[in-house]
N, C-alpha and C positions, 0 to 999 in steps of 0.2 A: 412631598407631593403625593405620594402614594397612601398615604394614611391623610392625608384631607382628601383623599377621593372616596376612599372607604367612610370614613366619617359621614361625608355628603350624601353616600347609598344609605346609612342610615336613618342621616337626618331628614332622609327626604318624606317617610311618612308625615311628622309635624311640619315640614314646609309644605305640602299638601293640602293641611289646614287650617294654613294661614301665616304660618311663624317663617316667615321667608329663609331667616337662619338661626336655626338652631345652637346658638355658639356653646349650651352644658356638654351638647353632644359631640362639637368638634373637639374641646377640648379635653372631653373622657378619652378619645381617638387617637391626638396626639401626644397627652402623654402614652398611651400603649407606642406609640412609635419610640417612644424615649427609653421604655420599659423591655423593647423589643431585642435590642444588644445585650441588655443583662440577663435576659432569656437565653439567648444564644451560646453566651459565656458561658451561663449556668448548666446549660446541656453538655457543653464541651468538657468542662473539667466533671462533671459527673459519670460521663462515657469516658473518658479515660482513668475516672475512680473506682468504678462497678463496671467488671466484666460479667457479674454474671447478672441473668435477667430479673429476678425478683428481688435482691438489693437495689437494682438501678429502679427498679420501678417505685419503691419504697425511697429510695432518695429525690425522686421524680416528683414524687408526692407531696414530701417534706417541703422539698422549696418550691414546688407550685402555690400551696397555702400561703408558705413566706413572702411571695412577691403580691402573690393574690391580695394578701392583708396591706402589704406596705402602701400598691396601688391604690387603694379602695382608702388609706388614712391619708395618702395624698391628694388624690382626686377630690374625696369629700371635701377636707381642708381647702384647700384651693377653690373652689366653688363657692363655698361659706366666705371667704376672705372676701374674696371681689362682686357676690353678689349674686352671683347664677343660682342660688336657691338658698330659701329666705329659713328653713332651718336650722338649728346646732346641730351637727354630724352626730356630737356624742350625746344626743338626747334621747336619739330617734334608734335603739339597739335592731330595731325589727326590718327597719330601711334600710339600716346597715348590712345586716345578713341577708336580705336580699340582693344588694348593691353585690355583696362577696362573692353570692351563687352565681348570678351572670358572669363577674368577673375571673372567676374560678373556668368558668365554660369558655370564655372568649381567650385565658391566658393557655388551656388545652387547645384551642386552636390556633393560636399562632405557634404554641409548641409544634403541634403536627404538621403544620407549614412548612415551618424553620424544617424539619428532618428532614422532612420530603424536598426539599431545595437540596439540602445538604445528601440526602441519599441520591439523587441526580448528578450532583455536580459528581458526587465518586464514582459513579454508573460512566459516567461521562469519561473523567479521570481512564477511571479502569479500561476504558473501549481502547482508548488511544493508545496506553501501557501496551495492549494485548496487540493493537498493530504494529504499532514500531516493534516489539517481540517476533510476531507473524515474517512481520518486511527482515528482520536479521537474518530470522533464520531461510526464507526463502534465497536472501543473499548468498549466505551461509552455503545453502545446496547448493544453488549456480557457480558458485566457484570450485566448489567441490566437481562439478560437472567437466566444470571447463580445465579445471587442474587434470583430470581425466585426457583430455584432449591436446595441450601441450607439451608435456613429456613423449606421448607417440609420436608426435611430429618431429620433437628433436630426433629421438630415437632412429626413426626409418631413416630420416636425413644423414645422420650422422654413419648408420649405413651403408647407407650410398655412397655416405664421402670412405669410409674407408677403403670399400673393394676398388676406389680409382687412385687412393693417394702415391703407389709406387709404381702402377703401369698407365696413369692418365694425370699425374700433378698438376698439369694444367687446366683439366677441367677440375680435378679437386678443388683446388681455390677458386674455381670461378661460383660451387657449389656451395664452398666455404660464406662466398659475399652474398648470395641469395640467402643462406640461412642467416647469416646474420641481417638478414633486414626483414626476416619473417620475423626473430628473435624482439628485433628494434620497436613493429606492431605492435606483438603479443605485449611486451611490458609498457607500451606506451598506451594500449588500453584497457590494461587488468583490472582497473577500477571501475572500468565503462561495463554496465552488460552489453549496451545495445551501441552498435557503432550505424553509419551510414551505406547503403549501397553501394557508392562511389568506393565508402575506404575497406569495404568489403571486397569488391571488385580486385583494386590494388593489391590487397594483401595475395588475392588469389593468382594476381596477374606473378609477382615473384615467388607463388607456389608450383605454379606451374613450369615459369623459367627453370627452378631446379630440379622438377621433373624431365624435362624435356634435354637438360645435358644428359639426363642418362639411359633414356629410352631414346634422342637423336632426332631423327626424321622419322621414327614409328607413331610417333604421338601429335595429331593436330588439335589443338585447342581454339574455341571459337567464343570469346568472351560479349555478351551482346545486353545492353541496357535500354530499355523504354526510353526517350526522352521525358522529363516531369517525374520519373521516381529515384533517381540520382540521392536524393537528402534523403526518401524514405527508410526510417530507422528499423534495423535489423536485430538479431542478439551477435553479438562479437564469436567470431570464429563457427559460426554457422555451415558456413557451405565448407570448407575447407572437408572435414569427415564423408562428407557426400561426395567431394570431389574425389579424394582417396580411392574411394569402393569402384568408383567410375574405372580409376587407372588402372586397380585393383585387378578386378574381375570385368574390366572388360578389355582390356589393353595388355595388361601385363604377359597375360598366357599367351599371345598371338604372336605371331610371326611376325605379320605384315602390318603389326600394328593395326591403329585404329584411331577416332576422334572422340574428344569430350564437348564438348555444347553445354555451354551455361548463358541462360538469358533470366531478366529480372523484367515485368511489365506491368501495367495497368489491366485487372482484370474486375470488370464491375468498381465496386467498392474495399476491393482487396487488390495486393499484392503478391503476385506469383512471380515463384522463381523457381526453374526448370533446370536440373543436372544431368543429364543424357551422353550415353554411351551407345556404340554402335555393336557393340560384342555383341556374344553369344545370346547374350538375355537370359531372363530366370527362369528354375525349373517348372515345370510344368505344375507343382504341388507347394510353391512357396510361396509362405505367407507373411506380410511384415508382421502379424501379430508375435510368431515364433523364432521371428530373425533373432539371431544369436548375435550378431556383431557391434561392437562396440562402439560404430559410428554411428550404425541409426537408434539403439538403443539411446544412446548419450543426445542427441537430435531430439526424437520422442521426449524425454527425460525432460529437458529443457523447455521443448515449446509447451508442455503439461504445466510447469512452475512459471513460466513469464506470460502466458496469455490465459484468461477465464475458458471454461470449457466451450469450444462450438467455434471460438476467437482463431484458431490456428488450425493448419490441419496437415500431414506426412503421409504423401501414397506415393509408392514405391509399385511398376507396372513395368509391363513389356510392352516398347516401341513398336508403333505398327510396321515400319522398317526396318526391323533386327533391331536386338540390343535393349538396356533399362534405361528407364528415368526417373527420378525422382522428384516431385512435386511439391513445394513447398508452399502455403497458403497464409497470410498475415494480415493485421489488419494495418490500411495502410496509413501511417502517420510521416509526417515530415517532421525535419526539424524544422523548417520554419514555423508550420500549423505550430509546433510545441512552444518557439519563442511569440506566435501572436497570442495563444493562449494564457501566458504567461505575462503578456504587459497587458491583457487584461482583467487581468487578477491585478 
């Protein structure tokens, strides 16, 4: 189809003046489409015979003349056979070598074609190689990140469970069954980066139960969600670290204890989510750029690799009623928006 269309852009000068169809010219045309796979071949096993550039061009050469000639003794034959031109092919040397020169020029352009297709489709090729490469290794970090993040968690837990195992056994084990259902989480979405706010929430709701056996009635926690961002998709183990620093340095040092506040909500076209502490609050000279600690560094870390620049955003401030919070900024997706997406695709 595609060489009778070209043919036709030819043939259309003489059907212009009259020759409604040019049939020497359709079928000068479609043999080049016949002609056009042994082109192809011929470039492939030459590109893989001559690496270097002036061999290849000099073999380039050789069998362009070669097809050039074969063309031009089939074309003419074929024409003479059935009639398209009332000539002997091999009488006429001077029509011949004319017939060669075009055909020499049109068989350099469908060469230059052919490559330029075939340099595309590798350009093409290559893009794709270089993201799925991109996407591993970005995978690659975030686990690295989050590997980062789970071993502290056992760590402090495990902790805590010791200084109670021989004067509190009974809240030990009851600390014991809290970590193991943060434990149950963590490996049930180590594959996922991004979980749900719901099962976000949850994981936090038994981070906090095993805080709360061992700080008691010093610690109130206030766990609070928008209605409508429930599904809105998170990265896995996101707040947890933010939460830490909350108990951290704003609970831990106090006597009379203190409260943490986490809410998730609808703000514009984003999704915020608020960690707040009522403590002391930051010093008068601190900056998140310089913060040293491992949870927001690892937080930063993370929303830099999972969302485009401008997409996310970490500020870290003093509550206007004593104490910090930390500000979390995302763009907001559900999973449903992701499975409507998806069927229709």
């Amino acid at each position: 189809m595609a060489w009778t269309v070209v043919g036709a852009v030819f043939a259309l000068p003489n059907m212009l003046r009259g020759h409604w169809y040019d049939t020497a010219t359709m079928v000068n045309w479609w043999l080049w489409g016949l002609f056009a796979p042994l082109i192809s071949m011929a470039d492939d096993r030459l590109q893989a015979a001559c690496k270097r550039p002036l061999p290849l061009l000099a073999a380039h050469a050789g069998c362009g003349v070669l097809l050039t000639t074969l063309y031009v003794g089939t074309a003419a034959t074929l024409e003479y056979a059935i009639g398209l031109n009332k000539w002997a092919p091999w009488s006429e040397p001077q029509f011949l070598f004319d017939w060669f020169v075009w055909a020499l020029i049109v068989y350099c352009l469908i060469l230059g074609t052919l490559k330029a297709l075939k340099y595309y489709r590798r350009h093409v090729a290559d893009e794709l190689q270089l993201e799925r490469l991109e996407r591993r290794v970005l995978e690659t970090r975030l686990n690295a990140l989050r590997l980062q993040l789970d071993p502290q968690l056992v760590f402090d837990a495990l902790k805590g469970i010791s200084a109670c195992v021989e004067q509190q056994p009974k809240l030990a084990r009851k600390m014991i069954e809290h970590l193991g259902d943060l434990l149950r989480f963590s490996l049930a979405t180590r594959n996922r980066q991004q979980v749900t706010v719901a099962e976000e929430m949850s994981f936090l709701e038994n981070y906090f139960a095993l805080q709360r056996l061992h700080f008691g009635e010093r610690l109130t926690v206030t766990l609070s969600v928008m209605p409508g961002v429930e599904q809105a998709r998170i990265p896995s183990l996101l707040l947890q670290p933010l939460a830490e620093n909350a108990i951290r340095h704003g609970i831990a040092g106090r006597m009379g204890g203190g409260s943490v506040t986490v809410s998730a909500r609808r703000a514009g076209g984003k999704l915020e989510i608020r960690v707040a502490d009522d403590g002391p609050g930051l010093a008068a000279d601190w900056q998140l750029a310089s913060a040293q600690g491992q949870g927001l560094s690892v937080t930063r870390e993370r929303l830099s690799a999972m969302y485009p620049a401008g997409e996310s955003g970490l500020a870290v401030r003093r509550r206007a009623g004593g104490g910090t919070e930390a500000i979390i900024t995302l763009p907001l997706a559900t999973v449903e928006e992701d499975r409507h997406a998806h069927a229709l695709v």
